[in-house]
C-alpha positions in Angstrom: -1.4 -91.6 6.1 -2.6 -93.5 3.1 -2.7 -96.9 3.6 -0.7 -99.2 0.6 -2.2 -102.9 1.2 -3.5 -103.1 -1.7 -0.4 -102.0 -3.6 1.3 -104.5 -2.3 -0.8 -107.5 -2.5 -1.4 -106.2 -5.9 2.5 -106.4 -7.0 2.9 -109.5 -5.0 0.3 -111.2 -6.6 1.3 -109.8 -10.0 4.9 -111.6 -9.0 3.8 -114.4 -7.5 1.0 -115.7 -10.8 1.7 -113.6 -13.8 5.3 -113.7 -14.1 5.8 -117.2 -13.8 3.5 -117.9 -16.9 4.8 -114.6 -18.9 8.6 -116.2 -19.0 7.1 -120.0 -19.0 8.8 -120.8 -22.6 12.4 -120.2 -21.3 12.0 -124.0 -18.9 15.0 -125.5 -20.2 17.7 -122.3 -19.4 16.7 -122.0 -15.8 20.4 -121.6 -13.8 21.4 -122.8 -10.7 20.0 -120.3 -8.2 22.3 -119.3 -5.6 21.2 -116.9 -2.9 23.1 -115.0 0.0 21.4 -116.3 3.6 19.9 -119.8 2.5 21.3 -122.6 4.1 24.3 -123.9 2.4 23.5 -128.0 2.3 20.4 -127.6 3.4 20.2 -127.7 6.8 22.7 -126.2 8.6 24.4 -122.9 8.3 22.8 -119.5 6.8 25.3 -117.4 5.4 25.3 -113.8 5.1 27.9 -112.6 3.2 28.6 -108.9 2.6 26.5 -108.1 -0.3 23.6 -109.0 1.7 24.3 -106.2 4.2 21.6 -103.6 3.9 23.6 -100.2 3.6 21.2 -98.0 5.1 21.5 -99.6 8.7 24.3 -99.4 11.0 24.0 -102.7 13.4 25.3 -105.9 12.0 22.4 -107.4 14.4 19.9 -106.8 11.8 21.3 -109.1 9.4 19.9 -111.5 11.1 16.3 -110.9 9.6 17.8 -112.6 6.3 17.9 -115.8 8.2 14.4 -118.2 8.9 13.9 -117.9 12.4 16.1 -115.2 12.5 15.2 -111.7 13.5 16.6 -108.3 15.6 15.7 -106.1 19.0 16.2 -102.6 18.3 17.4 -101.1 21.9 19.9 -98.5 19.6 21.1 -97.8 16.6 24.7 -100.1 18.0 22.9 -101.9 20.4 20.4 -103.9 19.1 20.6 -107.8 20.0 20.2 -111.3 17.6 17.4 -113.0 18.4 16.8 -116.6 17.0 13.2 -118.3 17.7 11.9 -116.2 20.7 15.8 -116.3 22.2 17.8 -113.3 22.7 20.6 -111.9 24.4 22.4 -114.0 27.3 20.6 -117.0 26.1 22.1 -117.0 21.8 25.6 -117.6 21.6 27.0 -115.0 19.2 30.7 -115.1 18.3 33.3 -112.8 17.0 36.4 -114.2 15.1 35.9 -117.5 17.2 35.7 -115.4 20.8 33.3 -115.1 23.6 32.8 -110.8 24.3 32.0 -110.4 27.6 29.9 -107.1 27.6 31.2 -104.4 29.5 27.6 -102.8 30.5 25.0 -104.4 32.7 22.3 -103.6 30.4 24.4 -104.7 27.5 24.5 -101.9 25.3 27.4 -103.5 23.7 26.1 -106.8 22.6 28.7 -108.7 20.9 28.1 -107.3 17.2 28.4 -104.1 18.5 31.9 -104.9 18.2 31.5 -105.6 14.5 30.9 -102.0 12.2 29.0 -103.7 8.9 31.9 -101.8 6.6 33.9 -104.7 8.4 32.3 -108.1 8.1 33.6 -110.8 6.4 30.6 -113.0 7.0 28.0 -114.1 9.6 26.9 -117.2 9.6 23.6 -118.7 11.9 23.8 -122.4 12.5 20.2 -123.3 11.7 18.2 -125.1 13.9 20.0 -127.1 16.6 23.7 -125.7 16.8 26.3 -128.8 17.4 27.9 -129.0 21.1 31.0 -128.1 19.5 29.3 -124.5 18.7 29.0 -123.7 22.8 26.7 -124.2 25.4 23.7 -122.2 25.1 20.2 -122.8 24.8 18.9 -120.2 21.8 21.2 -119.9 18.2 24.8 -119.9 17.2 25.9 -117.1 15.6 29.9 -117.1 14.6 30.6 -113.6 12.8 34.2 -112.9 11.0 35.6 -109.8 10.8 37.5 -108.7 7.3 41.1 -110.2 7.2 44.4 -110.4 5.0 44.3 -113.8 2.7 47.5 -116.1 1.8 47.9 -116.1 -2.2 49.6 -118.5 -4.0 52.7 -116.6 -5.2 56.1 -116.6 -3.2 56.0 -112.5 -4.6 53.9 -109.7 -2.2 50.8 -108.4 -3.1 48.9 -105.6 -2.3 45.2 -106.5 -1.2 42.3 -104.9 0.2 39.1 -102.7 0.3 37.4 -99.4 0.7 33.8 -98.6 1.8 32.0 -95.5 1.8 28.0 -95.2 2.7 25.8 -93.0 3.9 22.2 -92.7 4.9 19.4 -90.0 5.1 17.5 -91.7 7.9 19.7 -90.4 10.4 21.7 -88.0 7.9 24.6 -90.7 9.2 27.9 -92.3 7.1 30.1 -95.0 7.6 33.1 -95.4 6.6 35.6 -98.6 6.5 38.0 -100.9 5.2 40.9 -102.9 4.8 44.7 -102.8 3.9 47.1 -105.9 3.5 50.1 -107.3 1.9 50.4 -111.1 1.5 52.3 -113.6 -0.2 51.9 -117.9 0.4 53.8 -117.6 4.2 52.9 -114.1 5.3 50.3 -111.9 5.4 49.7 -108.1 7.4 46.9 -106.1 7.3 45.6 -103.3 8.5 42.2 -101.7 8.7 39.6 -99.3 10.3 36.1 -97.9 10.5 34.1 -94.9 11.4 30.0 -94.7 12.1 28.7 -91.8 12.6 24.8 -90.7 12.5 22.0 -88.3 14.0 18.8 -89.1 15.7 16.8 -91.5 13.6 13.7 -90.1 11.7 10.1 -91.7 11.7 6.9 -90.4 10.0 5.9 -88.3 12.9 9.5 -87.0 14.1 13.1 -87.4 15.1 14.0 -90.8 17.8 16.1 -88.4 20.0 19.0 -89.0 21.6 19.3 -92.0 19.1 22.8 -90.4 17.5 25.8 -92.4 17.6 29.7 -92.4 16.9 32.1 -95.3 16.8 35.5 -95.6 15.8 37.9 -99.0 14.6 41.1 -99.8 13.8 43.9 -103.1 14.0 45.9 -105.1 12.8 46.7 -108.7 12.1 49.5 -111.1 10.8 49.0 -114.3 9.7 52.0 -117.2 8.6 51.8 -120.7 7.0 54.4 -123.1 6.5 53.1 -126.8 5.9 50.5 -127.8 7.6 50.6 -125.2 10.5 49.2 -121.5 10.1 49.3 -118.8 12.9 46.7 -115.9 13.0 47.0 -113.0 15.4 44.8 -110.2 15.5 44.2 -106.9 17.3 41.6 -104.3 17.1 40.9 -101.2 19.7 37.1 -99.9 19.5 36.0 -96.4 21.0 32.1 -95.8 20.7 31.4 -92.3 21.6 28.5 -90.7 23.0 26.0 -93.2 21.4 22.0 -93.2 22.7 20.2 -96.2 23.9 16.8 -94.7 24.1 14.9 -98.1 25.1 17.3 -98.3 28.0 17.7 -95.7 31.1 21.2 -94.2 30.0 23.2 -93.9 27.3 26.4 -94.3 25.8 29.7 -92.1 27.3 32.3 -94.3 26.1 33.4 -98.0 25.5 37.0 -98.1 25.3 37.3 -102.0 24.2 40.3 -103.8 23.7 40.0 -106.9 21.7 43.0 -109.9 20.5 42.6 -113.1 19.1 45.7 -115.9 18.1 45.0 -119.0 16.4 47.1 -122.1 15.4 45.8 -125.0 13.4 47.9 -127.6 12.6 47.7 -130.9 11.2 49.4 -134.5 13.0 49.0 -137.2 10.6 45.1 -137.8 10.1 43.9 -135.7 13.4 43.7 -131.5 12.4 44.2 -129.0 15.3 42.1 -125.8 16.1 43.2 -123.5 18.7 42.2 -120.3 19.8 43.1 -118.2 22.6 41.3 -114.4 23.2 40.9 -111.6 25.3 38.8 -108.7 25.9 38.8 -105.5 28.1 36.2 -103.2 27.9 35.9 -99.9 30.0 32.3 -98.2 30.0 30.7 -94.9 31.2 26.9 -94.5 30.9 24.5 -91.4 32.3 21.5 -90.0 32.1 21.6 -86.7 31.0 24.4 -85.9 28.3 21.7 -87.3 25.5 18.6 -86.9 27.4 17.1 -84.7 30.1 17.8 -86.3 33.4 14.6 -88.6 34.9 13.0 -87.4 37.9 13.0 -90.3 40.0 11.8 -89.5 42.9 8.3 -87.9 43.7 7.4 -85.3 47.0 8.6 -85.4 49.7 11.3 -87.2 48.9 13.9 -85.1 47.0 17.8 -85.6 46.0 19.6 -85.4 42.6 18.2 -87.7 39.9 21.6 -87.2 37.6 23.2 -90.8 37.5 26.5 -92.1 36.1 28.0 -95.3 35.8 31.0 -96.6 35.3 31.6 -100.4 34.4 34.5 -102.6 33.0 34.8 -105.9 32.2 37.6 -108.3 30.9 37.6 -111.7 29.2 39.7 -114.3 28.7 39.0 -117.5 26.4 40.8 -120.5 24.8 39.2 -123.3 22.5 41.5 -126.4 21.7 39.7 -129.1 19.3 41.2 -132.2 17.4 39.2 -133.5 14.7 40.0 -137.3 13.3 38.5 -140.2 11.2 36.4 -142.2 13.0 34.5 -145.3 11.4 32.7 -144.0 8.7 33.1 -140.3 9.5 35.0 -137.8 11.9 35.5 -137.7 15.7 35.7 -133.9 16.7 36.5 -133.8 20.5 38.4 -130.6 22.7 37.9 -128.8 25.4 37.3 -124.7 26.1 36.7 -122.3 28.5 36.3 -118.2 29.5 37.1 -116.5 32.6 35.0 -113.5 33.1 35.2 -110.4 35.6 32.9 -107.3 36.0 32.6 -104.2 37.7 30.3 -101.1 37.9 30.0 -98.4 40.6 26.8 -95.8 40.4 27.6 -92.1 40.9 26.2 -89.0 41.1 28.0 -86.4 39.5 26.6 -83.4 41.9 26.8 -85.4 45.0 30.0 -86.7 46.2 28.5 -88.8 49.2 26.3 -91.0 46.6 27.6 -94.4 45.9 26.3 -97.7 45.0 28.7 -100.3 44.2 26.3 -102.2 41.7 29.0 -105.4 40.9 32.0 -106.0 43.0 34.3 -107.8 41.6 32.2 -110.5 39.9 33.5 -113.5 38.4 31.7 -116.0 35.7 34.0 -118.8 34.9 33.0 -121.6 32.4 35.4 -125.2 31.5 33.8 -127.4 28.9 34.7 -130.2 27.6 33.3 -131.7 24.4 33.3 -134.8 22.0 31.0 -135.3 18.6 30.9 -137.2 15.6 29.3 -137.6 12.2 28.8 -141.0 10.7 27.5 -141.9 7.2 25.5 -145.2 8.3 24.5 -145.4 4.8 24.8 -143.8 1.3 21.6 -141.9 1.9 21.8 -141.6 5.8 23.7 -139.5 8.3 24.1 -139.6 12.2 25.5 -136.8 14.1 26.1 -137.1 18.3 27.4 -134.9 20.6 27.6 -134.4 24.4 28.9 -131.6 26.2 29.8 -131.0 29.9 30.3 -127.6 30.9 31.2 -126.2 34.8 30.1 -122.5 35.6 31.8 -120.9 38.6 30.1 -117.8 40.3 31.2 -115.7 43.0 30.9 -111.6 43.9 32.5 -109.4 46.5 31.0 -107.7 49.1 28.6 -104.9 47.9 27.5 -101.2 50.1 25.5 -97.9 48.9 26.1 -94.5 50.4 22.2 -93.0 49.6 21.3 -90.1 51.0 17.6 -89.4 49.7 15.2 -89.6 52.5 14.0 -92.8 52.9 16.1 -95.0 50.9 19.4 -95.4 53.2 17.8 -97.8 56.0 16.2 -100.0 52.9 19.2 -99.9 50.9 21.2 -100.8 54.2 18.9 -104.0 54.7 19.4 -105.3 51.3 23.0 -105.0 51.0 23.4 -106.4 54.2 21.2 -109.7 53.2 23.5 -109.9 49.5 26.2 -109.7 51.6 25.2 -112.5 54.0 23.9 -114.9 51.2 26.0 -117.4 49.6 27.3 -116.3 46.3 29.8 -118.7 45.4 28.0 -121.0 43.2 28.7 -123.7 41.3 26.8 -125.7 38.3 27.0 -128.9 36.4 25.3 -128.6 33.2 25.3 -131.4 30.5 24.2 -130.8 26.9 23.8 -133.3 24.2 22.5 -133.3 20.4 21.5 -136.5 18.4 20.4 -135.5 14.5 19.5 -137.6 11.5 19.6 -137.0 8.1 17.8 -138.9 5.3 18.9 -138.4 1.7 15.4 -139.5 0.0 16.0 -138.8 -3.6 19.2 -136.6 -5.2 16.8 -133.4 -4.4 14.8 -134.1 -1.2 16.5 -135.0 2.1 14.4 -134.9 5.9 16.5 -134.1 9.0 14.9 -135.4 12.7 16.8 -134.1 15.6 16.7 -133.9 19.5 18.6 -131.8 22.2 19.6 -130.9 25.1 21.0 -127.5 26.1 21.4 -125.6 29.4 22.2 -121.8 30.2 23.6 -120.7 33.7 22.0 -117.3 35.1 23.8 -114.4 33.9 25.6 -113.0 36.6 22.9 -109.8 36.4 20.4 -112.1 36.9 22.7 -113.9 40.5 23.8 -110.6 41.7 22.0 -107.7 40.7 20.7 -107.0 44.8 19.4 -103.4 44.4 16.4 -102.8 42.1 17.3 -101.2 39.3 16.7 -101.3 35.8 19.6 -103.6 35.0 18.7 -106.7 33.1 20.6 -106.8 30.2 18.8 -105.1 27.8 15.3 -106.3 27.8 13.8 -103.1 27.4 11.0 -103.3 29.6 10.8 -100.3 31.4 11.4 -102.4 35.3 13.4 -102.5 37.5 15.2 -105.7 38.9 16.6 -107.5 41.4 19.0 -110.7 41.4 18.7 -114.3 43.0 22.2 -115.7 43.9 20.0 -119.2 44.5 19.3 -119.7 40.7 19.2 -122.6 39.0 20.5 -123.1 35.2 18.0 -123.6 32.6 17.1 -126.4 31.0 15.8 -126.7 27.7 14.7 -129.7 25.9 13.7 -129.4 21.8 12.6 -131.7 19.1 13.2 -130.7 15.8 11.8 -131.9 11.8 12.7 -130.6 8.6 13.3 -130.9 4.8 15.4 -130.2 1.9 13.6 -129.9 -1.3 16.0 -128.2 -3.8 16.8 -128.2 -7.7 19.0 -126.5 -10.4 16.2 -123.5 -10.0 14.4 -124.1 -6.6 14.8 -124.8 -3.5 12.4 -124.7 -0.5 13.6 -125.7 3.4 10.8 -125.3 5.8 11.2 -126.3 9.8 9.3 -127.4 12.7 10.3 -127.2 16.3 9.3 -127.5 19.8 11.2 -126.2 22.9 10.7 -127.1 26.5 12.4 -124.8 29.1 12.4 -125.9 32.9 13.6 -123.2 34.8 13.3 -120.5 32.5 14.6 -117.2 33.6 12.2 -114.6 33.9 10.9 -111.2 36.0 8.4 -112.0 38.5 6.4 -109.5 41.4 8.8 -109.2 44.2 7.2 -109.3 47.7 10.5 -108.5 49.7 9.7 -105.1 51.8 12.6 -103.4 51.2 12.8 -103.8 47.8 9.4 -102.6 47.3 10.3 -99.4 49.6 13.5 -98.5 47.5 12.1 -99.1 44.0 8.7 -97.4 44.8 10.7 -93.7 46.1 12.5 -94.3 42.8 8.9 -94.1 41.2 8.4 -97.7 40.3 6.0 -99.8 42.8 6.2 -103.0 40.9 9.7 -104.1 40.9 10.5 -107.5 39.2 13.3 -110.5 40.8 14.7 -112.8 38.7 12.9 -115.9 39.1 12.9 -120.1 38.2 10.1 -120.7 35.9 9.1 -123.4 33.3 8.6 -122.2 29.8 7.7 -123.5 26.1 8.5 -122.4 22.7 7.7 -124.0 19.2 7.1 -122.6 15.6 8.0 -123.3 12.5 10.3 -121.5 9.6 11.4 -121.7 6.2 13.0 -120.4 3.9 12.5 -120.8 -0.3 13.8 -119.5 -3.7 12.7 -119.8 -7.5 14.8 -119.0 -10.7 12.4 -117.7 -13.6 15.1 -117.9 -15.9 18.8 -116.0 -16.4 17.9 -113.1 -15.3 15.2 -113.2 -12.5 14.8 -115.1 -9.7 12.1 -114.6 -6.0 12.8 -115.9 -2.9 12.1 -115.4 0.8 11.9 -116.2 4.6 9.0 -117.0 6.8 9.6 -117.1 10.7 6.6 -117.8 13.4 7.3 -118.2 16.9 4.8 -118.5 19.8 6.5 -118.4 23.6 4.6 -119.4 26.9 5.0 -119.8 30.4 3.6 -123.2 31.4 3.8 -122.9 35.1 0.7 -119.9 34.8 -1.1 -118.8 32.2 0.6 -116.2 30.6 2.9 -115.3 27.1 6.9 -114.7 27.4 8.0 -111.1 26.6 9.6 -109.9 23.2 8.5 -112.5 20.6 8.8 -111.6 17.2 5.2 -112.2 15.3 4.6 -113.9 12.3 7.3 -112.6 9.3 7.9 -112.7 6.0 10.4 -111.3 3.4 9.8 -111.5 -0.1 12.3 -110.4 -3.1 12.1 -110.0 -6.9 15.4 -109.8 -8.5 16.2 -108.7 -11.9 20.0 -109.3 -12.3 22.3 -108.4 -15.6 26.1 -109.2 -16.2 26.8 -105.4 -14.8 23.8 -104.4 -12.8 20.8 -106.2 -10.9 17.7 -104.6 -9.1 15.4 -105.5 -6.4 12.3 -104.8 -4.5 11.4 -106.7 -1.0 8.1 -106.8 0.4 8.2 -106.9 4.0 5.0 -108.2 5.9 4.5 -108.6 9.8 1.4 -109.5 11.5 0.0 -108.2 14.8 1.2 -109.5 17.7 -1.4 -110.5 20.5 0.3 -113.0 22.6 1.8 -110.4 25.0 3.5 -111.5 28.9 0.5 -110.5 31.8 4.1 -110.7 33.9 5.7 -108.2 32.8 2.8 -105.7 32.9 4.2 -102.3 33.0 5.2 -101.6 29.6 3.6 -104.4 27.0 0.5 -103.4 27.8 0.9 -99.7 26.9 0.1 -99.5 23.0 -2.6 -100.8 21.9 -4.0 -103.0 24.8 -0.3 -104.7 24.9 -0.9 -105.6 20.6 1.2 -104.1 18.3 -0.3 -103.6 14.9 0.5 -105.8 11.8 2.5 -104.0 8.7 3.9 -103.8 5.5 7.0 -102.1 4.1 8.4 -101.9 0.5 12.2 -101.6 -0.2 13.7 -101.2 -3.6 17.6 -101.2 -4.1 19.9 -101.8 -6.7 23.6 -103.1 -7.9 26.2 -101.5 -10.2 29.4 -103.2 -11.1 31.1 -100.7 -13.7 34.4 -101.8 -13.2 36.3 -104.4 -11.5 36.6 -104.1 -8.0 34.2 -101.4 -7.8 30.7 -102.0 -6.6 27.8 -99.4 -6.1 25.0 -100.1 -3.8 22.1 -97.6 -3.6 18.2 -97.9 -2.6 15.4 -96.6 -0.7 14.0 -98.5 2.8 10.6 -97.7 3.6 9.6 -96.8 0.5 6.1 -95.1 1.5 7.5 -93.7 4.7 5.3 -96.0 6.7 4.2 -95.7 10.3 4.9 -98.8 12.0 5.7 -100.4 15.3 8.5 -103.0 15.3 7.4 -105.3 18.4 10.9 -105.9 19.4 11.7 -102.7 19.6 12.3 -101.3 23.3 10.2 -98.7 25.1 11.1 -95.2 25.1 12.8 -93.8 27.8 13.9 -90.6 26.6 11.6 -87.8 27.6 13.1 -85.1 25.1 11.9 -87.5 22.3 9.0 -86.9 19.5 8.3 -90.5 20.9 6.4 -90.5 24.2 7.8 -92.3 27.0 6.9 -95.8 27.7 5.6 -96.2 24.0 8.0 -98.5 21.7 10.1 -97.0 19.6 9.1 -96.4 16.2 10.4 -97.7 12.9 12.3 -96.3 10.8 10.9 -93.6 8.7 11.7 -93.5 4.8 15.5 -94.0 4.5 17.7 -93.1 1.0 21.1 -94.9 1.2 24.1 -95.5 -1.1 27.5 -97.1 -0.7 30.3 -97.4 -3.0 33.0 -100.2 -2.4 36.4 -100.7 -3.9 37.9 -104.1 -4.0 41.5 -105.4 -5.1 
């Protein structure tokens, strides 16, 4: 395939030298320059707002590429997880509407935007850099996503409100579909709305992704009511995601049946405001190995049995969040407390063999109380203090677990280790204290420097506790291994120092950020020495199972992100994200770091229409984890090859309300390899197994929107 470097560093540099001198005479009409994803005020939040969704993609995960420091694993079309500076998964604290979703499948192929259809978002929002204790306790980024809702108006008369999308895609010949219905006055509003995804197996250059197709369904409703200073929310939506592939895990998608309701009240007592929030979830979830894909053959002579494997899982959640916010000296006082009660299931089956049962999770329960108190003081006219401390208690426990396995050689094995799990001690209980402490300097009217410190802590997942047969359950890494639980694992621990700027004007603006993160106690796979576990995950053809193990860890970068108005009408800016992650207890990297990245965009934008094209540029990745050996060394030595990708895509307003979105990703139809995309496990696929998955081949898309 021909190779386009030097196309783009030829337009680039055209952009970046040429057309700041050829518009040069227009320096006193420059506008203020506004752009979707920067950080509003500088320093903390990145918005994403709905224009900025890219139409062609399904996952709202990917958004968070638009975001320094930001950036996506690709497990499935609706599975992929938000990963902020090296972190991902268990360890970022993603939020929908406010709520904690406790996944309903081991390997997380619902990650909590999974719940959010792109034809449905409101907003996302990343908190850059260290997130405030108020935000949660986690150790990686806070992500708080907002699903499309009814708004009050000012008029005592109803009126009708809402939207309509339509998009579809020729990457995976796939539409969605979406949108919202309401009536609202300035006491009352009711909505209504609904989505549909639907889409094939994904195309690269070579091939087709197989059994990458998926199929999800939305709908709800909400009410809202004000009357002073107290409003009332309520919302409900039901989500069914049909037979959906996950080909970097080792089944896909049956069903998620999910049930999902949120109230809120806010309220106002003389100076001190009110938040509260109560949720719930309930998810129900089938997974196999054989309606998308042909089923594995796990065992190897002379061992033989049925390799066909279903499981079903289910989960529930149940959250609250109360918070008061006051003055306080020369600033606010924001204290509360809240909490999430957590419970999971899941129960391996084969569908040919009656007498095979493993009862993965027994009744497992994940509790969390937190209480919480910050505040934000102006010591100055030019400086600003923000402390926080957090204590949070995590509660663990699981039932007894037992396996019927009839294969040769694995019920004696299987016996021993359920046996041990069942003797250990699983109630377990942690303490974990988090605290943030951030200055702000105001240096001039268009430069301010931020200095900040933190601590944050994670308790193990409950995968990670009580997972006690190998299998490849770990919450969506990817990797290929299989895994086993410690019930004896301590929380980690993670320590980071953070410095950044604001330089911004009427036309520019440019916020770069450096950061170092030490983790004690890191939780990753290490060679497991127990003898049965070896025995059972070698006849299940994998002799180098992995246990979830204490280990100290470090992570530090840097990020930015920068814009520049020409004049009226165009306007470049971008994000650069590098991230380097080691272990520090052995020499060796930490698995699924995103490389150097870069996004670049040239905008042409009229009163009706504007136009872009994006350069895209990621380097080779090299810093690969010795550890976890099986898979990240098998393309390329373990490297994945540096890239480039052009995308063009453009904006049509031709009446009110209505809004046309249409563009081509990939514009070459480039080979590439994402590095955070997961291995292939799918042996039916035009991908060969144990090779990442490809990325996306040339992709035509289009949406039209209707507003009112």
């Amino acid at each position: 395939m021909r190779d386009y470097k030097t196309l783009y560093a030829s337009t680039f540099l055209l952009t970046l030298f040429y057309l700041p001198q050829a518009i040069a005479d227009h320096p006193q009409e420059l506008p203020d320059l506004t752009v979707a994803g920067r950080a509003e005020g500088g320093f903390k939040q990145s918005h994403i707002g709905p224009e900025s969704i890219p139409s062609g993609y399904v996952g709202a995960s990917e958004l968070l590429r638009n975001v320094p420091g930001g950036n996506f694993n690709f497990n499935g079309a609706i599975s992929g997880q938000t990963q902020y500076r090296g972190l991902f998964g268990t360890r970022m604290n993603v939020r929908v509407d406010g709520a904690y979703i406790n996944s309903g499948g081991p390997n997380w192929m619902d990650p909590p935007l999974h719940y959010l259809p792109k034809t449905l978002v409101e907003s996302i929002e990343v908190e850059r850099g260290i997130p405030s204790v108020s935000s949660g306790s986690s150790i990686g980024g806070y992500v708080q996503a907002k699903t499309k809702s009814s708004k009050f108006t000012d008029s005592a008369n109803f009126e009708s409100q809402g939207d309509i999308e339509i998009g579809g895609h020729t990457v995976d010949d796939g539409y969605n579909i979406g949108g919202l219905l309401g009536l609202a006055n300035n006491q009352h509003r009711f909505h209504f709305l609904g989505s549909r995804d639907e889409g094939n197996d994904f195309e690269f250059g070579d091939g087709d992704i197989n059994g990458s197709s998926y199929e999800r369904d939305n709908f709800g409703a909400g009410y809202g009511f004000r009357t002073g200073n107290n409003e009332l929310a309520v919302n409900y939506r039901h989500q069914d995601t049909g037979p959906t592939g996950t080909p970097a895990l080792p089944l896909d998608i049956v069903l998620f049946n999910t049930e999902l309701f949120n109230a809120k009240y806010n309220t106002k007592v003389g100076d001190v405001a009110i938040d509260t929030t109560l949720y719930y979830t309930d998810v129900v979830h089938q997974m196999n190995n054989f309606s998308l894909r042909p089923a594995p053959d796990f065992f190897t002579p002379p061992v033989t049995g049925d390799d066909r494997r279903v499981i079903d899982a289910t989960s529930d959640s149940i959250g609250y969040s109360i918070q008061a916010t006051m003055p306080f000296m020369q600033g606010d006082l924001r204290f509360g407390f809240d909490g999430n009660f957590n419970d999971h299931d899941a129960v391996v089956s084969d569908p040919d063999q009656a007498s095979f049962s493993v009862t993965n999770f027994n009744n497992v329960e994940s509790d969390n109380y937190s209480l919480f108190a910050e505040t934000e003081q102006s010591l100055n006219s030019r400086l600003d203090l923000e402390l926080g401390l957090r204590y949070t208690r995590v509660t663990m426990d699981a039932d007894d677990v037992s396996a019927t396995v009839t294969p040769m050689g694995t019920a004696g094995p299987t016996a021993a280790l359920s046996s041990a799990f069942n003797a250990s001690n699983r109630e377990q209980t942690d303490d974990n204290i988090d605290w943030v402490a951030e200055l702000d300097y105001a240096v001039s009217d268009h430069l301010s420097v931020e200095l900040g410190a933190a601590r944050k802590t994670r308790s193990p997942y409950y995968v990670e506790r009580y997972l006690w047969i190998p299998l490849e359950v770990n919450a969506g890494l990817g990797d290929g291994n299989v895994y086993v639980g410690d019930v004896n694992l301590d929380p980690e621990v993670s320590h980071q120092l953070e410095f950044g700027f604001d330089l911004h004007h009427h036309h520019y603006y440019f916020s770069p950020r450096a950061f170092y993160r030490l983790v004690d106690d890191y939780i990753q796979g290490t060679a497991s020495t127990n003898a049965s576990v070896l025995t059972v995950a070698n006849l299940n053809s994998d002799s180098t199972p992995l246990v979830f193990t204490n280990v100290d860890a470090e992570l530090y970068g840097f990020d930015a992100d920068w814009g520049y108005a020409f004049d009226n009408q165009w306007r470049l800016n971008g994000v650069i994200s590098y991230v380097r992650g080691k272990r520090r207890d052995i020499d060796d990297n930490l698995y699924r770091i995103a490389p150097l990245n870069s996004r670049v965009t040239l905008t042409h934008e009229r009163e009706t229409w504007s136009a872009s094209i994006e350069g895209v540029f990621v380097a080779r990745q090299h810093d690969i984890s010795d550890e976890i050996v099986s898979n990240e060394s098998r393309t390329l030595n373990g490297d994945t090859p540096g890239y480039m990708l052009m995308n063009i895509a453009a904006q049509w307003r031709p009446a009110k309300g209505i809004f046309i979105n249409s563009g081509v990703g990939n514009l070459f139809d480039k080979d590439y390899i994402d590095h955070l995309s997961g291995f292939n496990r799918n042996s039916a696929s035009d991908v060969p197994v144990g090779s990442r998955l490809p990325g996306l081949g040339r992709n035509l898309f289009a949406t039209l929107t209707y507003q009112w």
